[in-house]
ZATI-121267 format. One record per atom (N, C-alpha, C): x, y, z. Coordinates in pm, whole numbers, padded with zeros to 5 digits, always signed. Example, Ala and Ser with C-alpha at 12.3 -4.5 7.8 and 13.67 -1.06 7.14 Angstrom:
2
+01319-00569+00780;+01230-00450+00780;+01320-00330+00780;+01285-00225+00708;+01367-00106+00714;+01290+00003+00787;
***
This chain:
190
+13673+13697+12193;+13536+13682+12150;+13484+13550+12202;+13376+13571+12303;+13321+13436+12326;+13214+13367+12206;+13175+13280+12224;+13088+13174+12132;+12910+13228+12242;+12836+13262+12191;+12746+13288+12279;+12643+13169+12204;+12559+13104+12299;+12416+12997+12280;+12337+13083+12132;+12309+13012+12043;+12225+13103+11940;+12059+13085+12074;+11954+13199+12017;+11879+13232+12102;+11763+13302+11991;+11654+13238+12002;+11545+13289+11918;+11554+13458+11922;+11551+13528+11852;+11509+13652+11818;+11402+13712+11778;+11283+13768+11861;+11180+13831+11810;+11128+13858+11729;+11241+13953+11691;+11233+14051+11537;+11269+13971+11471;+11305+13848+11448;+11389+13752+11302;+11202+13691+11260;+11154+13694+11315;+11017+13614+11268;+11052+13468+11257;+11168+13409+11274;+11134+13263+11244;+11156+13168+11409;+11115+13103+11393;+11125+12982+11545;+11195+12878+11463;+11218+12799+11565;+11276+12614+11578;+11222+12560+11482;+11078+12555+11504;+11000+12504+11407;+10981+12485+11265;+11017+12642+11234;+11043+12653+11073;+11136+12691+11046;+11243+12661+11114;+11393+12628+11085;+11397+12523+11056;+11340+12390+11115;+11395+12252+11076;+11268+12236+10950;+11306+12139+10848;+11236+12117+10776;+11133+12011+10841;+10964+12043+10803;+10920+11940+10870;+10934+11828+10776;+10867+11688+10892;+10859+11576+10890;+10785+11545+10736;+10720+11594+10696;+10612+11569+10566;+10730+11587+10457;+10815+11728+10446;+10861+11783+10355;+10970+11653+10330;+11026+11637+10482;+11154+11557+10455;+11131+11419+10416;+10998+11359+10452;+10941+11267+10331;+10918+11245+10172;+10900+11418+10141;+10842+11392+10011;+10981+11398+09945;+11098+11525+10010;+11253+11481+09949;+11310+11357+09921;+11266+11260+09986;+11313+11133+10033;+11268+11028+09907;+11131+11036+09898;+11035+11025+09791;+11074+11043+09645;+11127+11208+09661;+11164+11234+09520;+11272+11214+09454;+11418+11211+09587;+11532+11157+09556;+11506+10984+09527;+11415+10922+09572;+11364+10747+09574;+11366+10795+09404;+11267+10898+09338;+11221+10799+09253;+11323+10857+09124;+11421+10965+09123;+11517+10989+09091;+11616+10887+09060;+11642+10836+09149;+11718+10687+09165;+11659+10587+09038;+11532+10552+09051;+11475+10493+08916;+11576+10501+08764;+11581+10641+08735;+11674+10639+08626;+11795+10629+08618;+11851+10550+08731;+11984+10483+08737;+11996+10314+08655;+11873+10282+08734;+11815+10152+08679;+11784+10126+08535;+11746+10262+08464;+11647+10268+08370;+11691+10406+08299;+11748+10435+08197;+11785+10574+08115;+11624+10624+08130;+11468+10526+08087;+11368+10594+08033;+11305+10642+08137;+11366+10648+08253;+11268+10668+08357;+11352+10787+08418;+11467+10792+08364;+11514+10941+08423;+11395+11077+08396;+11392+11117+08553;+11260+11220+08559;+11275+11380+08535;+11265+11428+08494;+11250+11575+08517;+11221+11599+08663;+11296+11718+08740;+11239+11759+08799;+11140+11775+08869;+11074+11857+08841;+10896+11864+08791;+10830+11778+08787;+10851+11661+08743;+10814+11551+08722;+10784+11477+08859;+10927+11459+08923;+10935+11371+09048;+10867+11417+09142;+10876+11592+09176;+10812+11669+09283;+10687+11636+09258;+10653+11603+09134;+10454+11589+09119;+10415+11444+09122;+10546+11365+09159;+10504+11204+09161;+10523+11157+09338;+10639+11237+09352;+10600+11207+09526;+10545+11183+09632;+10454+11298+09674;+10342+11202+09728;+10288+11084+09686;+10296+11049+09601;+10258+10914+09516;+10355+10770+09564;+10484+10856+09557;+10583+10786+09588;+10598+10724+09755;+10547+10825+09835;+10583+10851+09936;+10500+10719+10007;+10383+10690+09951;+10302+10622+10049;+10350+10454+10006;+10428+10459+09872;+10500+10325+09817;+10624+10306+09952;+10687+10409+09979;+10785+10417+10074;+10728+10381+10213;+10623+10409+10241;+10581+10374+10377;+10529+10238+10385;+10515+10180+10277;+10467+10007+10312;+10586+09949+10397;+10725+09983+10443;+10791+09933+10491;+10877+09828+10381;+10878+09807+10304;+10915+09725+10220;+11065+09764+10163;+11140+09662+10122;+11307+09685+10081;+11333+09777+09956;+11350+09885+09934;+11378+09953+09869;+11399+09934+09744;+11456+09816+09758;+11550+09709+09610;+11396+09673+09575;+11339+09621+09667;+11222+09527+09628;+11081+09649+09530;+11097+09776+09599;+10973+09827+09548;+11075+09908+09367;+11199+09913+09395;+11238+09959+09326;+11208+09914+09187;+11226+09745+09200;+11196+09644+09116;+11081+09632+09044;+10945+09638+09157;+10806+09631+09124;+10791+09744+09053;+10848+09840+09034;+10809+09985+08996;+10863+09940+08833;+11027+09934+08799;+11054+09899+08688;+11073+09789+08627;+10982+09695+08626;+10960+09534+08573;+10838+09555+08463;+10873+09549+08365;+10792+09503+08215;+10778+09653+08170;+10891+09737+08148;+10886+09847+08101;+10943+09851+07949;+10981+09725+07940;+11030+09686+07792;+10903+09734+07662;+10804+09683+07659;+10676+09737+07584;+10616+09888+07575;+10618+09927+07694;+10541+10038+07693;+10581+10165+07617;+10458+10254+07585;+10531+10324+07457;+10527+10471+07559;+10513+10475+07678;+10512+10590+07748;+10611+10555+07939;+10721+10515+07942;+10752+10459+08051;+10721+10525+08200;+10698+10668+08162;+10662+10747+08306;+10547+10757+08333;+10416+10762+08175;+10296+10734+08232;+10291+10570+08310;+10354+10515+08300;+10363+10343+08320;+10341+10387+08471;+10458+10430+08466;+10545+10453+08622;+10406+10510+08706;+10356+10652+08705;+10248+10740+08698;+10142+10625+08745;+10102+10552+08685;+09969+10456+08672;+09981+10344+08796;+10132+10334+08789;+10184+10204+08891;+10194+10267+09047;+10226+10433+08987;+10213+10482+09170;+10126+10477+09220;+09968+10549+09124;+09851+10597+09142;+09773+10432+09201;+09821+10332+09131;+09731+10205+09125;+09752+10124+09121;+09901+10026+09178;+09933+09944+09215;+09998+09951+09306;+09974+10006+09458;+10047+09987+09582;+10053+09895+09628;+10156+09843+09670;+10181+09669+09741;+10126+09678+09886;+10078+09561+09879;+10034+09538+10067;+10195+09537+10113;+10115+09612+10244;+10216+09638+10337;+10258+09491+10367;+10372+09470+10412;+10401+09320+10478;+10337+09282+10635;+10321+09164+10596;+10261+09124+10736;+10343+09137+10868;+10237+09222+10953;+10269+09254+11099;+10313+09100+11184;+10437+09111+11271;+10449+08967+11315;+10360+08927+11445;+10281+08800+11449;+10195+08776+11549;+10219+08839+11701;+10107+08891+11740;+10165+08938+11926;+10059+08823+11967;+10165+08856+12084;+10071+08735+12186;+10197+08622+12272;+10169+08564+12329;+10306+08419+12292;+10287+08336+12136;+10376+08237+12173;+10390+08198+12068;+10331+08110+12122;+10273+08017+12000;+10191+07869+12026;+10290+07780+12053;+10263+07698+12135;+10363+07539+12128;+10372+07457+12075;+10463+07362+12011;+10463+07310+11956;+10364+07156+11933;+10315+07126+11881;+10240+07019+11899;+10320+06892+11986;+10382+06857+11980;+10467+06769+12068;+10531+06796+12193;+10473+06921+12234;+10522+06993+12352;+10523+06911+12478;+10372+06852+12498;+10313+06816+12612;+10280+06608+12593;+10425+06600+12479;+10309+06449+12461;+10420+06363+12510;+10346+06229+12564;+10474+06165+12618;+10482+05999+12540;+10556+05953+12583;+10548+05836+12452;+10551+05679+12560;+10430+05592+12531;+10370+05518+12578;+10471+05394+12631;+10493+05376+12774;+10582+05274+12828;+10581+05120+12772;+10488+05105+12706;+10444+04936+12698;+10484+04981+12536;+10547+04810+12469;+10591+04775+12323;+10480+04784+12251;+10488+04921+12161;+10422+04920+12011;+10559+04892+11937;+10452+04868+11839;+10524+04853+11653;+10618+04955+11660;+10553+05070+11667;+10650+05192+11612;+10623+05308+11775;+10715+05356+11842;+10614+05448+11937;+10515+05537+11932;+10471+05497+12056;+10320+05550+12038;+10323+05663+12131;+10324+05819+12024;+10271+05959+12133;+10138+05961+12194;+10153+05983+12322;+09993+06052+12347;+09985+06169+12432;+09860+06239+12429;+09845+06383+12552;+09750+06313+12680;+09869+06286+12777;+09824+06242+12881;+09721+06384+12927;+09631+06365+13028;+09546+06435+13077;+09605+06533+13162;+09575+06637+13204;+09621+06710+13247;+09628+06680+13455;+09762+06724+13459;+09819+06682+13598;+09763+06503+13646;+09771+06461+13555;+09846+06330+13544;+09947+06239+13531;+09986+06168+13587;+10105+06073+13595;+10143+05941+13503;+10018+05961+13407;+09969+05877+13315;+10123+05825+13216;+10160+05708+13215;+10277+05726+13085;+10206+05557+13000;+10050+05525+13035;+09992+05473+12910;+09942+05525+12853;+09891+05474+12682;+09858+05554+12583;+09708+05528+12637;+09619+05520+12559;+09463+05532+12554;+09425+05374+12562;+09508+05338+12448;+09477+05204+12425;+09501+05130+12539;+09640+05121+12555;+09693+05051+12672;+09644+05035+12793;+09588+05158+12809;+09497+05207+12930;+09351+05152+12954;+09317+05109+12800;+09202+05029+12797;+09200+04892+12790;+09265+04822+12742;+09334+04698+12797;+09351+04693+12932;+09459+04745+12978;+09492+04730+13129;+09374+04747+13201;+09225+04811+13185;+09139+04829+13252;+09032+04698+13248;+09037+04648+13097;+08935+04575+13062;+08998+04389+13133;+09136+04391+13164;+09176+04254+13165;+09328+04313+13292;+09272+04356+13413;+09367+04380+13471;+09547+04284+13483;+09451+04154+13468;+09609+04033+13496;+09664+04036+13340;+09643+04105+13299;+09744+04063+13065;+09711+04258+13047;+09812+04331+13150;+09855+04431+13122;+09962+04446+13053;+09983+04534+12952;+10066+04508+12807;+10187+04543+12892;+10314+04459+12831;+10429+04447+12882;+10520+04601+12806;+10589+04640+12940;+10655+04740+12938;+10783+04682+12861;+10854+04778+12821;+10981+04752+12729;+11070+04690+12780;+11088+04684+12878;+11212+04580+12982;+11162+04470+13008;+11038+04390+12993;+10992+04272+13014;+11049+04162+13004;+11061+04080+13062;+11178+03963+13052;+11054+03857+12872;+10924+03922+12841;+10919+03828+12739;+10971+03893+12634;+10995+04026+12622;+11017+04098+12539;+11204+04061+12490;+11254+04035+12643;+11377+04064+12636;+11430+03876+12573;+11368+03813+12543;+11351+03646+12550;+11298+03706+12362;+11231+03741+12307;+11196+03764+12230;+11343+03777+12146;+11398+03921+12177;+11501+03980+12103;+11602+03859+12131;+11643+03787+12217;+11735+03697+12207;+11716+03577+12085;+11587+03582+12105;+11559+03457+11957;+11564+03502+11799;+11549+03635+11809;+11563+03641+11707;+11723+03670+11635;+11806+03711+11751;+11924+03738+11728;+11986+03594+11634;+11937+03471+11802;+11956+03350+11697;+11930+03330+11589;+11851+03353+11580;+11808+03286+11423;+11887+03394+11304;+11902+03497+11339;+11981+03614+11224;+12125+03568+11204;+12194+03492+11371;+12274+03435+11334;+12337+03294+11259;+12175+03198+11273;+12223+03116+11232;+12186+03102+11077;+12076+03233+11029;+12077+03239+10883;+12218+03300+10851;+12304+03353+10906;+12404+03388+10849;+12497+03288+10824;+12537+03215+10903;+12620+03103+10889;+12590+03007+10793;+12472+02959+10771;+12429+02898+10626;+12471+02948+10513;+12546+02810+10440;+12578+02845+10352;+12495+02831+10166;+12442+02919+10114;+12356+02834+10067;+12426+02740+09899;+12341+02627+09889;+12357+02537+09805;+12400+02548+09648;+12479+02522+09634;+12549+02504+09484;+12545+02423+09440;+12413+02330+09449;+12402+02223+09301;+12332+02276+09234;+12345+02186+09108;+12329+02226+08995;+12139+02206+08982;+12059+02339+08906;+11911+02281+08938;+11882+02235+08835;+11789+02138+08870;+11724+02061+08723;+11682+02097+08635;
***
């Protein structure tokens, strides 16, 4: 006996089509087994039958927000402690509290970071100084610096390697060292 291809049959009246269950149906199963599940969580929310098949579609469009299962499961049975009817609760919460869908993630590129394009100013500030040089520029002064250096070309602000800068840090080293070596005074004050 061979295995022969199964092969639509004329006379059977049915096709492919309504052989497989459609797409809607196998939603609202999905739906009704979802809200079935509820009275696992909850003895008062165990459904009848009847019940679930007539809450489904209801259910179904809670299921399509995309949202974590756990999560809508939750929203559905939270503050069921009071109520003196828990399935009309339920009923009211399908009909009229659907959650926003979650937010779609941005298309497009992504923006850059604000510090993408900034470069940090060659000459001694306090603290460094970012700036957005101009575009296809070679610029590595800030604004300021740049206005100085323009307004007083010969007392252009000294770059970080400057021999006054570097005369600077040596003096002060001294002096850190020679406050250390002091010893301070132990007489007695008046």
């Amino acid at each position: 006996m061979t295995a022969e291809p199964l092969q639509d049959q004329a006379g059977s009246g049915t096709t492919n089509d309504e052989a497989r269950p459609s797409e809607e149906s196998t939603r609202l199963l999905d739906a009704e087994a979802f809200l079935h599940s509820l009275g696992r969580d909850d003895a008062r929310l165990s459904l009848p039958r009847h019940t679930a098949r007539r809450l489904a579609p209801l259910a179904v469009d809670w299921l399509d927000t995309g949202q974590p299962r756990d999560q809508l499961r939750h929203t559905l049975t939270q503050g069921l402690a009071g109520a003196r009817s828990t399935i009309a609760l339920l009923r009211w919460r399908l009909a009229n509290a659907l959650p926003d869908a979650p937010p779609l993630p941005p298309s497009g590129p992504r923006p850059q970071p604000r510090l993408s394009g900034m470069r940090e100013c060659r000459t001694r500030h306090t603290q460094p100084r970012l700036f957005t040089p101009a575009p296809d520029s070679g610029d590595d002064l800030c604004p300021d610096c740049r206005t100085a250096a323009a307004e007083t070309p010969g007392d252009a602000p000294e770059p970080l390697n400057a021999p006054g800068f570097a005369a600077f840090l040596s003096a002060r080293e001294a002096i850190g060292e020679q406050g250390r070596t002091m010893q301070p005074s132990t007489s007695p004050r008046p």
